[in-house]
PASEBA-1860 file (N, C-alpha, C; in nm, 3 decimals):
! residues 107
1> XXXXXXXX> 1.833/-1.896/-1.304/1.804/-1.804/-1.194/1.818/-1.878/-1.062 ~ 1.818/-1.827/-0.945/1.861/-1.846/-0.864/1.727/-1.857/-0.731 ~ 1.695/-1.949/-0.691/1.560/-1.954/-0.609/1.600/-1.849/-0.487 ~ 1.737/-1.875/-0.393/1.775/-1.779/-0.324/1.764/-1.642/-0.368 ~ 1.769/-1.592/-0.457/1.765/-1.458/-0.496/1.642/-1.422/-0.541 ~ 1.557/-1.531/-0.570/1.399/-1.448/-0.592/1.346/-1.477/-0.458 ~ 1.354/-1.557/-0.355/1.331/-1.558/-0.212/1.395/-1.437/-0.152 ~ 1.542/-1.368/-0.162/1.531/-1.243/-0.067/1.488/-1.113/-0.158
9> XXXXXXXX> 1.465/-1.131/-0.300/1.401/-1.018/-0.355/1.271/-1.005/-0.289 ~ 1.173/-1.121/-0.269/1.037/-1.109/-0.250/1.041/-1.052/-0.127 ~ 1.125/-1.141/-0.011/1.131/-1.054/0.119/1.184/-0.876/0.150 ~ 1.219/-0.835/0.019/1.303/-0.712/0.059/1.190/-0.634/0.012 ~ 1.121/-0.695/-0.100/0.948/-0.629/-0.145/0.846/-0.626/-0.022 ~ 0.873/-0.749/0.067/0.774/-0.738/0.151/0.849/-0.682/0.332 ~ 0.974/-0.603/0.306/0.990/-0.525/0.391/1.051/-0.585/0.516 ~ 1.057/-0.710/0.457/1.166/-0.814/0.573/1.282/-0.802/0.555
17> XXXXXXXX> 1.354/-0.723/0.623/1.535/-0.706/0.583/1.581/-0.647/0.704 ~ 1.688/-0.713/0.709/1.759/-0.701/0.839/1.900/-0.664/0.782 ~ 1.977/-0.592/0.857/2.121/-0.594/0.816/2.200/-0.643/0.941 ~ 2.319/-0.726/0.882/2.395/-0.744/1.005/2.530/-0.671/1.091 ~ 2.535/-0.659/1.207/2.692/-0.576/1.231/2.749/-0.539/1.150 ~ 2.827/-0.666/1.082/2.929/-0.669/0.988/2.893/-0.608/0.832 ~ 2.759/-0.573/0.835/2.742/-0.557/0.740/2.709/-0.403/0.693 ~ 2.658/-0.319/0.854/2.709/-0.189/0.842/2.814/-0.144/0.891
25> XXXXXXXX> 2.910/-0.247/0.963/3.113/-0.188/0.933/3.110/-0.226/0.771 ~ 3.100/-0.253/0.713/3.109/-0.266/0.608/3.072/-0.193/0.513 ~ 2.947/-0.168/0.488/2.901/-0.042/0.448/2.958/0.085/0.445 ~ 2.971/0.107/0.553/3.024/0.261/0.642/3.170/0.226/0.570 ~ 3.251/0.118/0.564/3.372/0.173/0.536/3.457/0.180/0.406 ~ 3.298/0.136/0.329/3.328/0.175/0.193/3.227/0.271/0.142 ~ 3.152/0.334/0.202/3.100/0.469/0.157/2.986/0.408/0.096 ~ 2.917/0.290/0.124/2.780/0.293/0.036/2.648/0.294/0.130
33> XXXXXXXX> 2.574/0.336/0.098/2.424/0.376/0.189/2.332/0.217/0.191 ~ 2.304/0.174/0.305/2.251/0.094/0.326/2.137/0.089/0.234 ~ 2.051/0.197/0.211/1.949/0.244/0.124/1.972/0.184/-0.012 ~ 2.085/0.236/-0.078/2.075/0.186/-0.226/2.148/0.018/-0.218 ~ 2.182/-0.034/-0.106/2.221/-0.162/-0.142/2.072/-0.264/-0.140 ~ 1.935/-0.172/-0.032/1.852/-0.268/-0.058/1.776/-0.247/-0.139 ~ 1.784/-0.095/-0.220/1.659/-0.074/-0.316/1.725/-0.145/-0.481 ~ 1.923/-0.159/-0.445/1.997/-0.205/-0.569/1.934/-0.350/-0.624
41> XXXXXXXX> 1.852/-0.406/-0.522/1.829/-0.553/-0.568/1.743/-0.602/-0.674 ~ 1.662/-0.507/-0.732/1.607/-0.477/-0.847/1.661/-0.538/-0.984 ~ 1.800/-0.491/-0.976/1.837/-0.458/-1.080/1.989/-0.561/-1.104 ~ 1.999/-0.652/-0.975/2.127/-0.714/-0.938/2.119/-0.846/-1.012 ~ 2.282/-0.866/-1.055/2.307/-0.955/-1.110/2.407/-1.073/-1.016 ~ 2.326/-1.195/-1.038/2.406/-1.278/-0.955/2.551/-1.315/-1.025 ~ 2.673/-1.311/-0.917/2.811/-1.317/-0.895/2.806/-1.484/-0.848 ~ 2.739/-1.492/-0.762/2.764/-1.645/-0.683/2.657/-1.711/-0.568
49> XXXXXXXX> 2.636/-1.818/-0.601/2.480/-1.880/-0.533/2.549/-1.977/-0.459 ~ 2.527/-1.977/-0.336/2.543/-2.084/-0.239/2.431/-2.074/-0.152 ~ 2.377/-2.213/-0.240/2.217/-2.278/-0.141/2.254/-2.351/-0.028 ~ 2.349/-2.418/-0.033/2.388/-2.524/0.079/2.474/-2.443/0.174 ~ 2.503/-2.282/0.201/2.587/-2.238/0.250/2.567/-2.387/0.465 ~ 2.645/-2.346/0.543/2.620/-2.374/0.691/2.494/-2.288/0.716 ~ 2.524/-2.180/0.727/2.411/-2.074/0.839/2.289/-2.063/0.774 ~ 2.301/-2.095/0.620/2.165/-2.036/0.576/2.203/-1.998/0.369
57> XXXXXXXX> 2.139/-2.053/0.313/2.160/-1.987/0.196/2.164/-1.811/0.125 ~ 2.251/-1.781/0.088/2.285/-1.677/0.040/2.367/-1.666/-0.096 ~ 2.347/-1.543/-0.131/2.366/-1.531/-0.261/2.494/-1.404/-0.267 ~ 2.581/-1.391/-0.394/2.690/-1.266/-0.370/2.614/-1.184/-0.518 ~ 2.589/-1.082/-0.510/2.513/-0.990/-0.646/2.638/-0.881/-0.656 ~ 2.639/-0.863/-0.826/2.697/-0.691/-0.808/2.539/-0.586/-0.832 ~ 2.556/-0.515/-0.753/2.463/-0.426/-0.812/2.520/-0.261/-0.777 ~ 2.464/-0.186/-0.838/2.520/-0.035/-0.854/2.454/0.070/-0.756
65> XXXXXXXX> 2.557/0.154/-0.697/2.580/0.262/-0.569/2.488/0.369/-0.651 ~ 2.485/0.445/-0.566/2.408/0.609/-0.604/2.490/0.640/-0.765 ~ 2.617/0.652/-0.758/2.697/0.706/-0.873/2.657/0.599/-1.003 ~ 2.642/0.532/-0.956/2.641/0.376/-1.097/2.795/0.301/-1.061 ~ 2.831/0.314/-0.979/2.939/0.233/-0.966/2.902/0.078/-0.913 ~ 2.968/-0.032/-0.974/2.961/-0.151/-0.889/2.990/-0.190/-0.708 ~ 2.895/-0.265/-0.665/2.949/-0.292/-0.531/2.896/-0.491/-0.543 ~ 2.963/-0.495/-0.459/2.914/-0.676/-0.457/2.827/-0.658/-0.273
73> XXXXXXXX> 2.741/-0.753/-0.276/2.648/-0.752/-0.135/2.628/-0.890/-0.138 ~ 2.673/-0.914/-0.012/2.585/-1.084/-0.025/2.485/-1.110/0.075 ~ 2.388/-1.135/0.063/2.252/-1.143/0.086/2.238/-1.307/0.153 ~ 2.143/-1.312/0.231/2.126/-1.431/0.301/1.998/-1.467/0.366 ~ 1.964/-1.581/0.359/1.835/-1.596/0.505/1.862/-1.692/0.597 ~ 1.895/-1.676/0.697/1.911/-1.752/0.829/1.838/-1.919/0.808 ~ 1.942/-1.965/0.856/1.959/-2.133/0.843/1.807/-2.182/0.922 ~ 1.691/-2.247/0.844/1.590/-2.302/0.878/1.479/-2.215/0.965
81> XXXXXXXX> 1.502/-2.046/0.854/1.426/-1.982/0.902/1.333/-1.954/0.738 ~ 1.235/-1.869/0.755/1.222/-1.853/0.592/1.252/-1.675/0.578 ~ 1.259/-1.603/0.680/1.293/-1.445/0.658/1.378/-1.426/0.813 ~ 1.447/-1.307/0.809/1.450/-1.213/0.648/1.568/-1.233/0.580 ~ 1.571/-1.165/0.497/1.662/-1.123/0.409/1.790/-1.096/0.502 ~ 1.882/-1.100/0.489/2.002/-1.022/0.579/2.127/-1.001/0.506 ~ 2.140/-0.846/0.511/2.268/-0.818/0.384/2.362/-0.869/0.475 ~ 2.457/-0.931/0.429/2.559/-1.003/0.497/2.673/-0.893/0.511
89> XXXXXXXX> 2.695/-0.876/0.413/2.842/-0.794/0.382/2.844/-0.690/0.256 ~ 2.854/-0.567/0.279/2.875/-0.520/0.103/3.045/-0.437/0.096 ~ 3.037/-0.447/-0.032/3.231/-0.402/-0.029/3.237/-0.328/-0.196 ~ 3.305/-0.282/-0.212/3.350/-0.236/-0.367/3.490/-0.340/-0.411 ~ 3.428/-0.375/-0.543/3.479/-0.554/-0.549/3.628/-0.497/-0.574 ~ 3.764/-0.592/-0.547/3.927/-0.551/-0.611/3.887/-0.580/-0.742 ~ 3.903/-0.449/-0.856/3.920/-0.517/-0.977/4.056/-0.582/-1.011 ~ 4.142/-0.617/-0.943/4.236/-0.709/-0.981/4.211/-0.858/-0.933
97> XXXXXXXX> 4.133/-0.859/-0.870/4.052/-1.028/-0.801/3.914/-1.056/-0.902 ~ 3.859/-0.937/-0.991/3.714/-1.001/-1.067/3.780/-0.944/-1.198 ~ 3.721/-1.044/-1.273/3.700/-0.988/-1.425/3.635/-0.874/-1.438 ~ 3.648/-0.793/-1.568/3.622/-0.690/-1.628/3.468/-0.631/-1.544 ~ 3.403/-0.741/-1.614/3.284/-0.713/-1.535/3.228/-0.755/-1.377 ~ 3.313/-0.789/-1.327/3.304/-0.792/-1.190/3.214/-0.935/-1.136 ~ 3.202/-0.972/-1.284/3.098/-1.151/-1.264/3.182/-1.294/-1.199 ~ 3.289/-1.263/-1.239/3.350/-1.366/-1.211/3.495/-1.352/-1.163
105> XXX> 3.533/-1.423/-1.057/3.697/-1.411/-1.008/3.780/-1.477/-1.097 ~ 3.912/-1.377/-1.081/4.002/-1.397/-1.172/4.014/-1.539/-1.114 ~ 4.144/-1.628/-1.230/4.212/-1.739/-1.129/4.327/-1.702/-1.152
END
């Protein structure tokens, strides 16, 4: 498991979440509701953990839209802060760039 990802689960429980610009152009232009990307974290499976990111550690999850469809979100907390949470980016993954299940990039 992933310490980054039980650190912005706890913060998204305790109502610390921020979203960024880029992260509702992003949203908006793939049709998913800011809503179910932060209530999706429940249930999200980590894609990719970068603790040592520059800005701040963050994590990439798939977790599932209103329909049950996959989306990937990557989640973050600001470099030498401890909150909040900040959805970085969410997108509906290319299934020709992830495996079947959307866990891992093709090579």
């Amino acid at each position: 498991m992933s310490e980054t990802l039980d650190q912005i689960r706890q913060l998204i429980l305790e109502g610390k979440v921020r979203i960024s610009d880029h992260g509702y152009d992003e949203l908006a232009a793939d049709g998913i509701l800011a809503r179910e990307a932060v209530e999706g974290i429940a249930d999200a499976a980590l894609v990719e953990d970068y603790p040592d990111y520059p800005k701040g550690p963050c994590v990439l999850l798939r977790q599932t839209d209103r329909t049950g469809e996959y989306i990937h979100v990557l989640w973050g907390i600001p470099k030498g802060k401890a909150k909040p949470a900040v959805l970085i980016t969410a997108y509906r993954p290319d299934t020709e760039m992830w495996d079947n299940d959307l866990l891992k990039r093709k090579r």
